[in-house]
Residue frames relative to the residue before (quaternion, step in Angstrom):
aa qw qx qy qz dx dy dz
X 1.0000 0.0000 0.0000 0.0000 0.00 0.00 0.00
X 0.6202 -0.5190 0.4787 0.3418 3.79 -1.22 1.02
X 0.5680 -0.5305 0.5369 0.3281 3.33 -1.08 0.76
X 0.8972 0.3415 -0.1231 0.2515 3.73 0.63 -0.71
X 0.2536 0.9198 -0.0524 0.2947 2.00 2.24 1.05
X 0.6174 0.3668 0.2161 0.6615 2.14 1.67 -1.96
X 0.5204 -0.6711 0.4929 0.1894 2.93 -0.72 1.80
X 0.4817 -0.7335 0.4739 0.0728 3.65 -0.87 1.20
X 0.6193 -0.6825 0.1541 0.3562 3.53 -0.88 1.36
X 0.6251 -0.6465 0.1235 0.4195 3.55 -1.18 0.72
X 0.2324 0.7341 -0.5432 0.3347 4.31 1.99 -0.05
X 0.8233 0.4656 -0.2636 0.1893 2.86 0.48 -1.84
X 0.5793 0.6045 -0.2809 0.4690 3.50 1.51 -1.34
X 0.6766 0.3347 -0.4891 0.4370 3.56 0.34 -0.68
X 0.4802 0.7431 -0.3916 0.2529 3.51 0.88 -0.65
X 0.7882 0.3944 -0.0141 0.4723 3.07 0.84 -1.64
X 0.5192 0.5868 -0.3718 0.4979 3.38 1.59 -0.19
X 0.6518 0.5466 -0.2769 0.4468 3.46 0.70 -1.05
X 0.6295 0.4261 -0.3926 0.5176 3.63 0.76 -1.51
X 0.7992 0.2901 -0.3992 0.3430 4.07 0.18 -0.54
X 0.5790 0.4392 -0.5726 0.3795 3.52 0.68 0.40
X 0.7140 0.4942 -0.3238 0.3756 3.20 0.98 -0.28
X 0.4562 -0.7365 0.3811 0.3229 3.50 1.21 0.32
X 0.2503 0.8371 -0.4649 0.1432 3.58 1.77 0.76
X 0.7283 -0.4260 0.2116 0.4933 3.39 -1.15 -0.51
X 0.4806 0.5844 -0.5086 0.4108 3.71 1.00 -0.55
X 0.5598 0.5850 -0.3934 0.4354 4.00 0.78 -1.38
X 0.6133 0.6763 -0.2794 0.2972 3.69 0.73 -1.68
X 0.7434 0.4133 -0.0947 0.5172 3.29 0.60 -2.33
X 0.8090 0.3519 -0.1900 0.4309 3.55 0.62 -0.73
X 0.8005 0.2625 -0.1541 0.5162 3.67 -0.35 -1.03
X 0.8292 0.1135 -0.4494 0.3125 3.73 0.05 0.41
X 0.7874 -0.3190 0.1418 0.5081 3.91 -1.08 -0.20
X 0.6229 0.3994 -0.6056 0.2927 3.62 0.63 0.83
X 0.4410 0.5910 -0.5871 0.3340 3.74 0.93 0.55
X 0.4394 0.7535 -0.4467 0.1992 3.45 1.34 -0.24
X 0.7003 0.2850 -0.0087 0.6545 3.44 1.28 -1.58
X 0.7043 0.4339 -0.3441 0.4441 3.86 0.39 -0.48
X 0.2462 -0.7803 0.5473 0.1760 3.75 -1.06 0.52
X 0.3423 -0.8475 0.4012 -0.0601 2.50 -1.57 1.49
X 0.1712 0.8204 -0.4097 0.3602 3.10 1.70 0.47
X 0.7599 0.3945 -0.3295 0.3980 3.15 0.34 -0.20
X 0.5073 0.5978 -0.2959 0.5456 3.22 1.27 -0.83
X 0.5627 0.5343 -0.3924 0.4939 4.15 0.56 -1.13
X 0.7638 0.4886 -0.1974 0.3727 3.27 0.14 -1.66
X 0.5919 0.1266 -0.3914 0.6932 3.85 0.36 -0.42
X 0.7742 0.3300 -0.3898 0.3739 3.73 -0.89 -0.25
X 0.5713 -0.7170 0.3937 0.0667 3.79 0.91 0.60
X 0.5146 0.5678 -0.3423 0.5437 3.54 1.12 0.07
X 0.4785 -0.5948 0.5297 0.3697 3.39 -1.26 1.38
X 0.6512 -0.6114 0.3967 0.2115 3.38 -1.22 0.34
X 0.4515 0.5998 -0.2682 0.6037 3.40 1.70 -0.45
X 0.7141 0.3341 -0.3230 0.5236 3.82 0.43 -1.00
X 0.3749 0.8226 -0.2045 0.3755 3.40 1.05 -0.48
X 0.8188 -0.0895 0.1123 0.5558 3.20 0.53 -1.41
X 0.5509 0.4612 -0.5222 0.4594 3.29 1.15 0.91
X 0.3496 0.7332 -0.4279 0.3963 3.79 1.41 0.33
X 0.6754 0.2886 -0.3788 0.5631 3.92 0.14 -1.47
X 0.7088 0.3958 -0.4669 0.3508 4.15 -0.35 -1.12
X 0.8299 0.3169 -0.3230 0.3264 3.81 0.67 -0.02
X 0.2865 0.4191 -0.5565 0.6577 3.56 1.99 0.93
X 0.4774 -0.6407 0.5372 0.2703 3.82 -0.06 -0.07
X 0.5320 -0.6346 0.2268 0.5127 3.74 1.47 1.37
X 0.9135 -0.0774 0.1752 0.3588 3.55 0.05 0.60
X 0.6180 0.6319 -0.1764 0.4333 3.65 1.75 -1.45
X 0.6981 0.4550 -0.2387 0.4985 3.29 0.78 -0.72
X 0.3526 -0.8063 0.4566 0.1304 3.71 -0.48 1.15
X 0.6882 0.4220 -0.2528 0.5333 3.31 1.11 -0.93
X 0.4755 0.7779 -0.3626 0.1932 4.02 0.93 0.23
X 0.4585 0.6689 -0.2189 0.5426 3.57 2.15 -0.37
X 0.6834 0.4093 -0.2871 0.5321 3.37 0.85 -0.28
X 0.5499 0.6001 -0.2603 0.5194 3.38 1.49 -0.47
X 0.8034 0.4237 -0.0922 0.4080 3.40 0.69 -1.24
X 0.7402 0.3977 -0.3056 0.4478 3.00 1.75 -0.71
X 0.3087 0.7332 -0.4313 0.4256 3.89 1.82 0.20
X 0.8442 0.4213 -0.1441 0.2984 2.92 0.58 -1.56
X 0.5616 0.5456 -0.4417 0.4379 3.67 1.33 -0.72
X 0.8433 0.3951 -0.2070 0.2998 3.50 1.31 -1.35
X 0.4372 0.5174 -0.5427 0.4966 3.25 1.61 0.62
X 0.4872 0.5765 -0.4254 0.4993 4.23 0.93 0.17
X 0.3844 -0.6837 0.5729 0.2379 3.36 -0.84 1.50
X 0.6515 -0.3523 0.5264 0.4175 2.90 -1.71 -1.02
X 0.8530 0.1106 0.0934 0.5014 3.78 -0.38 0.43
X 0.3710 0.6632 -0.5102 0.4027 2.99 1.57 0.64
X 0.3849 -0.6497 0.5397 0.3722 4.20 -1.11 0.57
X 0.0598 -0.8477 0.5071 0.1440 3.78 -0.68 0.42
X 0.1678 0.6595 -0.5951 0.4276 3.56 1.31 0.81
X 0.6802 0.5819 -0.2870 0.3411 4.14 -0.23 -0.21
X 0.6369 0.4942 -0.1085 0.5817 3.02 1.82 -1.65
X 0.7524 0.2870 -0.3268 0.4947 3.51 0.94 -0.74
X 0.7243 0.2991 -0.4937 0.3770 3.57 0.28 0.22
X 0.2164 0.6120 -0.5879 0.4827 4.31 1.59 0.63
X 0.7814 0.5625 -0.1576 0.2195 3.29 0.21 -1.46
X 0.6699 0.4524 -0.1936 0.5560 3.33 1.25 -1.28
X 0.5865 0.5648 -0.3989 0.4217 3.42 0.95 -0.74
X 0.6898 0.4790 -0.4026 0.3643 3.79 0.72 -0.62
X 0.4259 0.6409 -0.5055 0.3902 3.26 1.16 0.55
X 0.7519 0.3393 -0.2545 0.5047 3.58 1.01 -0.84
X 0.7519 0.3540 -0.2106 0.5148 3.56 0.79 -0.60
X 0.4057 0.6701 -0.5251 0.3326 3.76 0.59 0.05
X 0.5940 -0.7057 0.3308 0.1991 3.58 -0.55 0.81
X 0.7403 0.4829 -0.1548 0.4414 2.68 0.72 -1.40
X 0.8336 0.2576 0.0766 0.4826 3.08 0.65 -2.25
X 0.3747 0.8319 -0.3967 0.1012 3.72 1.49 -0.37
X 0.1318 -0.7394 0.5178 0.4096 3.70 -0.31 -0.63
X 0.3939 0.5429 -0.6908 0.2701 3.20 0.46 1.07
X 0.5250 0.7240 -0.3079 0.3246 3.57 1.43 0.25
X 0.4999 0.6891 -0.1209 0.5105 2.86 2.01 -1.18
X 0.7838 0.2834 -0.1066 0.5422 3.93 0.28 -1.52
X 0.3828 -0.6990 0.5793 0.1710 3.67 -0.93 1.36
X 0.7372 -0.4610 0.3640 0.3339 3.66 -1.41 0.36
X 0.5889 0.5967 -0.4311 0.3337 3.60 -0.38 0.67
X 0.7316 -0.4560 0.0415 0.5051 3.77 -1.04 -0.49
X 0.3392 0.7985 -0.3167 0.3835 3.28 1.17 -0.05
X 0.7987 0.1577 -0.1451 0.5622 3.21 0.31 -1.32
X 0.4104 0.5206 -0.5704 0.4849 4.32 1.19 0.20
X 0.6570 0.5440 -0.3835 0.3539 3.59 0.54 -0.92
X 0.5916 0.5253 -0.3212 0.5205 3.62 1.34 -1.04
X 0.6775 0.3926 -0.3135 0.5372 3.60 0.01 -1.14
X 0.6764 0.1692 -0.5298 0.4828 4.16 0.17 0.51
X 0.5940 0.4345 -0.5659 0.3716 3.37 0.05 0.78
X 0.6152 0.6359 -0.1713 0.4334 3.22 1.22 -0.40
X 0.6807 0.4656 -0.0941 0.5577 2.95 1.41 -0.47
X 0.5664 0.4687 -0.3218 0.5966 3.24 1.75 -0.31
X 0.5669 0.4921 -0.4566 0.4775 3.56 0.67 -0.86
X 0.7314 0.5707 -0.3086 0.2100 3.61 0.43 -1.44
X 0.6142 0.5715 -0.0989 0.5352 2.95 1.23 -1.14
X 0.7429 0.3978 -0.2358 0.4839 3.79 0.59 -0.94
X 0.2543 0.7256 -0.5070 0.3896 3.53 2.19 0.29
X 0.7813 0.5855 0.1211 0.1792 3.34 1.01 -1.40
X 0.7118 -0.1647 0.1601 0.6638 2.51 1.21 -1.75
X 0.4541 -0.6277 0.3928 0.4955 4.09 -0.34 0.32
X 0.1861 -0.6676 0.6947 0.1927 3.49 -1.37 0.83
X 0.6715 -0.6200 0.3456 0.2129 3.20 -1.46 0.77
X 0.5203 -0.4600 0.5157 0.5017 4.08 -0.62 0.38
X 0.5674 0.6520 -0.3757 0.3343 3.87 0.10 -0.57
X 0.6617 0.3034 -0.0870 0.6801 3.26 0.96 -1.74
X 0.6307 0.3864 -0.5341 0.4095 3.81 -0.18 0.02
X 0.6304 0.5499 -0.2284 0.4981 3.53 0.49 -0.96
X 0.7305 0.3217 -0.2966 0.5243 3.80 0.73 -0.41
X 0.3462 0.6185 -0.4770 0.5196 3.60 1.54 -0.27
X 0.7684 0.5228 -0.1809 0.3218 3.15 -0.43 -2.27
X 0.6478 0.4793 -0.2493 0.5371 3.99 0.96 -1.31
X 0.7120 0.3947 -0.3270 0.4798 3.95 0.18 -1.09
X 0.7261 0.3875 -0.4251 0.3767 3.94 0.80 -0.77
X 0.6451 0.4023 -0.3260 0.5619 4.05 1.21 -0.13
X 0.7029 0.3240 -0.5448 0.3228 3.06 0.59 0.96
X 0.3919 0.5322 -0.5343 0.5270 3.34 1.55 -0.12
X 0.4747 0.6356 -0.4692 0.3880 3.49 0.18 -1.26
X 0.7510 0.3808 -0.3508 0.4096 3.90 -0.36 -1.20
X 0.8664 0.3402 -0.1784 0.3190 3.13 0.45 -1.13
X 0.6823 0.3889 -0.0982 0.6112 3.17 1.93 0.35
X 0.0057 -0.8600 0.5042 -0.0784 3.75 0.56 1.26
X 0.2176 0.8523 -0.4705 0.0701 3.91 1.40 -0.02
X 0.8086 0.4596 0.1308 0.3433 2.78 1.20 -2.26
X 0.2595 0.8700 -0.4092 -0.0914 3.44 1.17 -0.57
X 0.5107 0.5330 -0.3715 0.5632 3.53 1.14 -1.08
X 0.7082 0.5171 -0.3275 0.3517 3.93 -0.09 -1.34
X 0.7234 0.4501 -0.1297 0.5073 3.48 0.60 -1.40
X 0.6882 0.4836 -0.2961 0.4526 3.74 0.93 0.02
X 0.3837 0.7236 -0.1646 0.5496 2.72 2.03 -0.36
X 0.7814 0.3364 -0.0976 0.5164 3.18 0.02 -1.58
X 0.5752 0.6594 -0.3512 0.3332 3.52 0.93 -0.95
X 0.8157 0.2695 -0.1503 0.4894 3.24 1.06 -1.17
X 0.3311 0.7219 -0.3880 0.4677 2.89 1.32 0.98
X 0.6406 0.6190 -0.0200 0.4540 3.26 1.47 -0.82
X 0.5627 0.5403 -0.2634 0.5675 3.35 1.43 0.49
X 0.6447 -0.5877 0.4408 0.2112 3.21 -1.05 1.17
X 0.2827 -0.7152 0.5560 0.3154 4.37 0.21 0.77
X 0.7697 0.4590 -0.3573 0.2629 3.33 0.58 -1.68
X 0.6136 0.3872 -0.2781 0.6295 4.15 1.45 -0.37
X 0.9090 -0.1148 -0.0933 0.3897 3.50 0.25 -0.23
X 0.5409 -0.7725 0.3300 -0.0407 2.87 -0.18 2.21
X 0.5695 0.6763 -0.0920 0.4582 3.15 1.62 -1.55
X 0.5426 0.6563 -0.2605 0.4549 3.45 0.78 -0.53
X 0.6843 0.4184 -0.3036 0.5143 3.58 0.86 -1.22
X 0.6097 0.4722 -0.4024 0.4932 4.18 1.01 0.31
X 0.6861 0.5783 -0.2901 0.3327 3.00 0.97 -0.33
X 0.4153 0.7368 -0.2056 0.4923 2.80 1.66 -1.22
X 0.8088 0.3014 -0.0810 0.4984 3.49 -0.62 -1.84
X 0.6542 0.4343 -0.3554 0.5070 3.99 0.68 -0.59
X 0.6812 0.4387 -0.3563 0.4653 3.75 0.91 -0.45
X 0.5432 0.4583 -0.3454 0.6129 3.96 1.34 -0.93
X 0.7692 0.1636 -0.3771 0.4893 4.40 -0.11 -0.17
X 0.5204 0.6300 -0.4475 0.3635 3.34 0.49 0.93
X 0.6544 0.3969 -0.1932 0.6139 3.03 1.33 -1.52
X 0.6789 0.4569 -0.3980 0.4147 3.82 0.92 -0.45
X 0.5525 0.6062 -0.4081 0.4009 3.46 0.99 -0.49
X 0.7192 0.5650 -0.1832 0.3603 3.35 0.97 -1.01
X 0.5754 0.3712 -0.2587 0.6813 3.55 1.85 -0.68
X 0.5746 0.3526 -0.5309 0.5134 3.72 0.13 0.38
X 0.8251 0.2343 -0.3804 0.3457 3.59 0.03 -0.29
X 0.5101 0.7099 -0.2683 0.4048 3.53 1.71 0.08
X 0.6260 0.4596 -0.0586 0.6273 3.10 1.90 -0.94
X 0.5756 0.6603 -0.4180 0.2407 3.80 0.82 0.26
X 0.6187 -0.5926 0.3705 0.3589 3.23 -1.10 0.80
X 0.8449 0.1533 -0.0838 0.5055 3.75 1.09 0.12
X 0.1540 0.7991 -0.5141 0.2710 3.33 0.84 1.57
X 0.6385 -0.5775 0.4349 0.2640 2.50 -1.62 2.06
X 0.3593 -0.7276 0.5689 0.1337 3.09 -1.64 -0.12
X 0.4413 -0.7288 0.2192 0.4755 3.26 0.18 0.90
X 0.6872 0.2534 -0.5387 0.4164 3.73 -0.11 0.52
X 0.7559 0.3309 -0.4435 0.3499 3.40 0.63 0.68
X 0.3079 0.6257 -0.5041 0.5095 3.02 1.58 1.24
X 0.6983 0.5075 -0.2502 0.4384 2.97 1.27 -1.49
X 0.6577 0.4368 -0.4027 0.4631 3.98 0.84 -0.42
X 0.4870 0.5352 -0.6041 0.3338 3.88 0.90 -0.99
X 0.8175 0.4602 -0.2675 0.2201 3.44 0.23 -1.92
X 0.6028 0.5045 -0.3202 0.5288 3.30 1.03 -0.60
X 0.6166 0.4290 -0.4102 0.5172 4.25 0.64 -0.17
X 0.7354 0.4728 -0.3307 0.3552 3.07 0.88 -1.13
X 0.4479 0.6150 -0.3397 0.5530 4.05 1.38 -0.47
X 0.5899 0.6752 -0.3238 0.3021 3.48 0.53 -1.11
X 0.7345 0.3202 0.0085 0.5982 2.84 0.44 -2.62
X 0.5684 0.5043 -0.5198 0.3904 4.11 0.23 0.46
X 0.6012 0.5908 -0.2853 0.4563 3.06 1.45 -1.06
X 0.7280 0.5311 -0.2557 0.3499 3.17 0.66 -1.99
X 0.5746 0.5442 -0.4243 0.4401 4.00 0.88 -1.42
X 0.7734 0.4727 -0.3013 0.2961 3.83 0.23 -1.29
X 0.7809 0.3435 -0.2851 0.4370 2.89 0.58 -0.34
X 0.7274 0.4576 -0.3043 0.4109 3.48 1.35 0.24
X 0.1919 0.5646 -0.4789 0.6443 2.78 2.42 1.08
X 0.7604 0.5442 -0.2928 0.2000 3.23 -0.08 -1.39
X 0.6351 0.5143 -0.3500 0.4579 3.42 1.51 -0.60
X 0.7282 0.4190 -0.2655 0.4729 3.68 1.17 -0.04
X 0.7763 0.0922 -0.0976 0.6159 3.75 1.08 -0.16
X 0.6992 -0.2924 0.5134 0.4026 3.17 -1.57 -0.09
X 0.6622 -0.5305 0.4707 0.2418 3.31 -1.71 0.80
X 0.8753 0.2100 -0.1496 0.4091 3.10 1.16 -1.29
X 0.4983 0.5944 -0.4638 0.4282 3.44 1.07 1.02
X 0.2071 0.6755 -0.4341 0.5589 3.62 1.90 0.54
X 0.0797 -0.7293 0.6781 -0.0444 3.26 -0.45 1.75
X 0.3770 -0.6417 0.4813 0.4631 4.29 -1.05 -0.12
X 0.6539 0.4025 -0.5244 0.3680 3.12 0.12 0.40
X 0.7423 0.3256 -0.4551 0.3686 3.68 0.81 0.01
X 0.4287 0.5999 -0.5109 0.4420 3.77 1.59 0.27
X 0.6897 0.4731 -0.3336 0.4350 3.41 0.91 -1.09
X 0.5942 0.4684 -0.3662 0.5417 3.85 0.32 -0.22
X 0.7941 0.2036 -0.2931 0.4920 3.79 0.22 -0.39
X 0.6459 0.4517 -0.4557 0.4137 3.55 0.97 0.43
X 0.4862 0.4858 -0.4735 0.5508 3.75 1.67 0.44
X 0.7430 0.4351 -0.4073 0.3046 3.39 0.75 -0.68
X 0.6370 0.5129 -0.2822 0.5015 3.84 1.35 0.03
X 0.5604 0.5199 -0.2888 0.5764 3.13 1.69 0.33
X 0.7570 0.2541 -0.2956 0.5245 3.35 1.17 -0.45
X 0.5068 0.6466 -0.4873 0.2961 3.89 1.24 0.09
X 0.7613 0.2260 -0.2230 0.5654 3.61 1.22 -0.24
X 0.5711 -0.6957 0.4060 0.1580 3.24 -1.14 1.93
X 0.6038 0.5440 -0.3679 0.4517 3.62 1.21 -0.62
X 0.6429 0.4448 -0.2380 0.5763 3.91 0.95 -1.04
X 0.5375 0.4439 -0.4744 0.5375 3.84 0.42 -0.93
X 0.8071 0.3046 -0.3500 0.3650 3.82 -0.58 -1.11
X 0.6174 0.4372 -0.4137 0.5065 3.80 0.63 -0.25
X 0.6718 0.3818 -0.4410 0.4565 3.90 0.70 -0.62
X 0.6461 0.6640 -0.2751 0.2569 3.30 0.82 -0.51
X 0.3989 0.7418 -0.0684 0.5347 3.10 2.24 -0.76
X 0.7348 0.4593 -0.0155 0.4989 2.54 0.15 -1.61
X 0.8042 0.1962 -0.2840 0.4839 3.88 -0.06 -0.67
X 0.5065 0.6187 -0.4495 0.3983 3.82 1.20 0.13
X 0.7207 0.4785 -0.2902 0.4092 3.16 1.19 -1.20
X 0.5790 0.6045 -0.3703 0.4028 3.70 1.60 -0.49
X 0.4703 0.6707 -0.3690 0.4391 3.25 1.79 -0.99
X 0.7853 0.3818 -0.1725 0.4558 3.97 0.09 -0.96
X 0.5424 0.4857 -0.4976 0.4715 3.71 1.09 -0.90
X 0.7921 0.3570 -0.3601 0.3397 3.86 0.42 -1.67
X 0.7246 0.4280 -0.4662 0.2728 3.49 0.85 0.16
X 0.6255 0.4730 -0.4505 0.4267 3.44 1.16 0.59
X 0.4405 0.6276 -0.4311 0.4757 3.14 1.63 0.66
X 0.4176 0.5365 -0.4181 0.6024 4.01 1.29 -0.98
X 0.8262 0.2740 -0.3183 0.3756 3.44 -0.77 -1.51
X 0.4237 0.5273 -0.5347 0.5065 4.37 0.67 0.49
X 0.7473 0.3871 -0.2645 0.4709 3.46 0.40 -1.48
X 0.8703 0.3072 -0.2565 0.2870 3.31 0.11 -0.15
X 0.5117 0.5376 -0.4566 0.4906 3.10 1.51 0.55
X 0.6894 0.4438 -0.3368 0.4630 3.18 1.11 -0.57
X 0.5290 0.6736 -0.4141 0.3081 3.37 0.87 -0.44
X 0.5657 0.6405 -0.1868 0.4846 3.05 1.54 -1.67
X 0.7072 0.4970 -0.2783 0.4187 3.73 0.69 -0.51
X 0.4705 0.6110 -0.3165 0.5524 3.07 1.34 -0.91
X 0.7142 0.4556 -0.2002 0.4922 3.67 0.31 -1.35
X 0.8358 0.0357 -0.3810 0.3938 3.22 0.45 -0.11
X 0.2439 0.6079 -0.6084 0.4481 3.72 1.21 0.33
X 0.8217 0.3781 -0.2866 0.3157 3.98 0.09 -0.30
X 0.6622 0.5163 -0.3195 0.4392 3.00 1.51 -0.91
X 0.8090 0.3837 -0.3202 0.3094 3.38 1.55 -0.28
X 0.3510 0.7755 -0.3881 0.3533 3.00 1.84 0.74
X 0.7036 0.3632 -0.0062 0.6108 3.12 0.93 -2.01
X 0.5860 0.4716 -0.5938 0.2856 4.00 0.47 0.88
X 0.3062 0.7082 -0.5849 0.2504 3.03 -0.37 1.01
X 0.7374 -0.3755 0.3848 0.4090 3.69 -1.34 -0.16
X 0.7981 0.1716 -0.2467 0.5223 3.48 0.02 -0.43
X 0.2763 0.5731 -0.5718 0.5179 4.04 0.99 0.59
X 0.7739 0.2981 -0.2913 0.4768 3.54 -0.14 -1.37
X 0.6345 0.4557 -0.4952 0.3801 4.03 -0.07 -0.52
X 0.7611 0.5189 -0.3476 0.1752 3.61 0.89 -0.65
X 0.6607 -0.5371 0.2684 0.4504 3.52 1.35 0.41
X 0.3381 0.7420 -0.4869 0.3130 3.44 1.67 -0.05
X 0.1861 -0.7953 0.4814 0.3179 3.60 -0.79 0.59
X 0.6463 -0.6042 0.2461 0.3959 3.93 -0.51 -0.16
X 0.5486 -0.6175 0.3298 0.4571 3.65 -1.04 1.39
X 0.1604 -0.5874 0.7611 0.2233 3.35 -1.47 -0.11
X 0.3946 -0.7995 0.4190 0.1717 3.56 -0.97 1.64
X 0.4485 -0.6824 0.3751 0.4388 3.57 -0.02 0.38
X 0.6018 0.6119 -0.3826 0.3421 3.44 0.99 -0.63
């Protein structure tokens, strides 16, 4: 078995628990948007975690943004025996992108070839839960879903989805970010698509254009008192609310506008934490077993 296979001794876990309640550096390199560009392979490897679960963790604390995600992260390391493999858990996991009731996109892609084309990717993931599927069959996955694709443009968000679904974990590992960064994308987009008070597109089209305006307008009415570069962001940001709230016509549209962000990010939280919750128990019902409990693992706490 891969060194990074096997969930890593228990010194180390409390270790790594602590550094993420503390927001230490391990929390830094890993869980927020610099695992995005920086590699973490090394990190897996002394911490033991398949690399897929790895990097489909920070995109589902929401890199770092989400405050209530540490309690999430720290359930889950301690519902992970010792020496437990966790290559299984991260592709349990990705699947709940397609099959997740609520939020799946198997909700998203209507009956036809398209969505046959989805279910054989789906069926590879399932299956490679298990046993390895060859580069052969992934590649014929990946080919049949761009050609439905052509002849079927319904879905585009959904089918990018699934696409990167379609990749071998144990060779590319990477994939499990994509995944979860493609599923709070497409979910970000129905929360703000579904609000009780959506802009319209010329008053999309004025936010962005006011909002250009008053970036413009603040800088340069710094600029008549200091030096470009002695413009700190917090004092651009403060004089670009206050030109946002001197006119009553831009105040009520900014005002709008950050209400409706108010409700989108909370139907974004209540994503993360349903799925999180699965996660939690997609492990607890992996690793319950007799020799789970001998390994010092301590017990999940449910987010609910």
């Amino acid at each position: 078995m891969s060194t990074y296979r096997a969930f890593g001794d228990a010194a180390k876990r409390t270790a790594l628990i602590a550094d993420i309640r503390g927001k230490g550096p391990i929390y830094q390199a890993w869980l927020t948007r610099a695992s995005v560009e920086g590699d973490i392979s090394t990190l897996s490897d002394e911490y033991c975690l398949h690399p897929a679960l790895a990097r489909l963790l920070p995109a589902l604390g929401a890199f770092g943004e989400a405050e209530d995600a540490a309690g999430f992260y720290e359930s889950l390391l301690n519902a992970i025996p010792v020496g437990a493999e966790t290559g299984a858990l991260a592709r349990q996991s990705l699947l709940l992108a397609w099959n997740d009731p609520v939020y799946g996109r198997a909700n998203i892609i209507k009956p036809g070839p398209l969505r046959a084309a989805c279910e054989g990717v789906i069926a590879l993931v399932t299956r490679s839960i298990d046993q390895p599927v060859d580069k052969k069959a992934w590649r014929a996955a990946r080919t049949a879903l761009a050609t439905a694709h052509s002849e079927d443009t319904s879905a585009d968000r959904a089918v990018d989805l699934v696409m990167s679904l379609a990749w071998d974990l144990e060779q590319a590992p990477g994939a499990a970010h994509d995944v979860i960064t493609a599923w709070s994308a497409a979910i970000n987009i129905e929360a703000d698509a579904s609000d009780e008070d959506c802009f319209s597109d010329a008053e999309n089209e004025t936010f962005q254009t006011e909002m250009n305006k008053i970036n413009e307008e603040a800088m340069e009415a710094l600029s008549e008192k200091q030096s470009l570069d002695s413009i700190g962001v917090e004092e651009f940001l403060a004089e670009v609310e206050r030109l946002w709230a001197a006119d009553p016509a831009r105040h009520a549209l900014k005002q709008r506008s950050m209400a409706r962000r108010t409700r989108s990010n909370a139907k974004m939280a209540a994503w993360r934490a349903a799925i999180q919750q699965q996660v939690l128990d997609l492990a607890t019902a992996a690793f319950r077993s007799p020799n789970a409990s001998l390994s010092g693992v301590q017990p999940v706490h449910s987010l609910t």
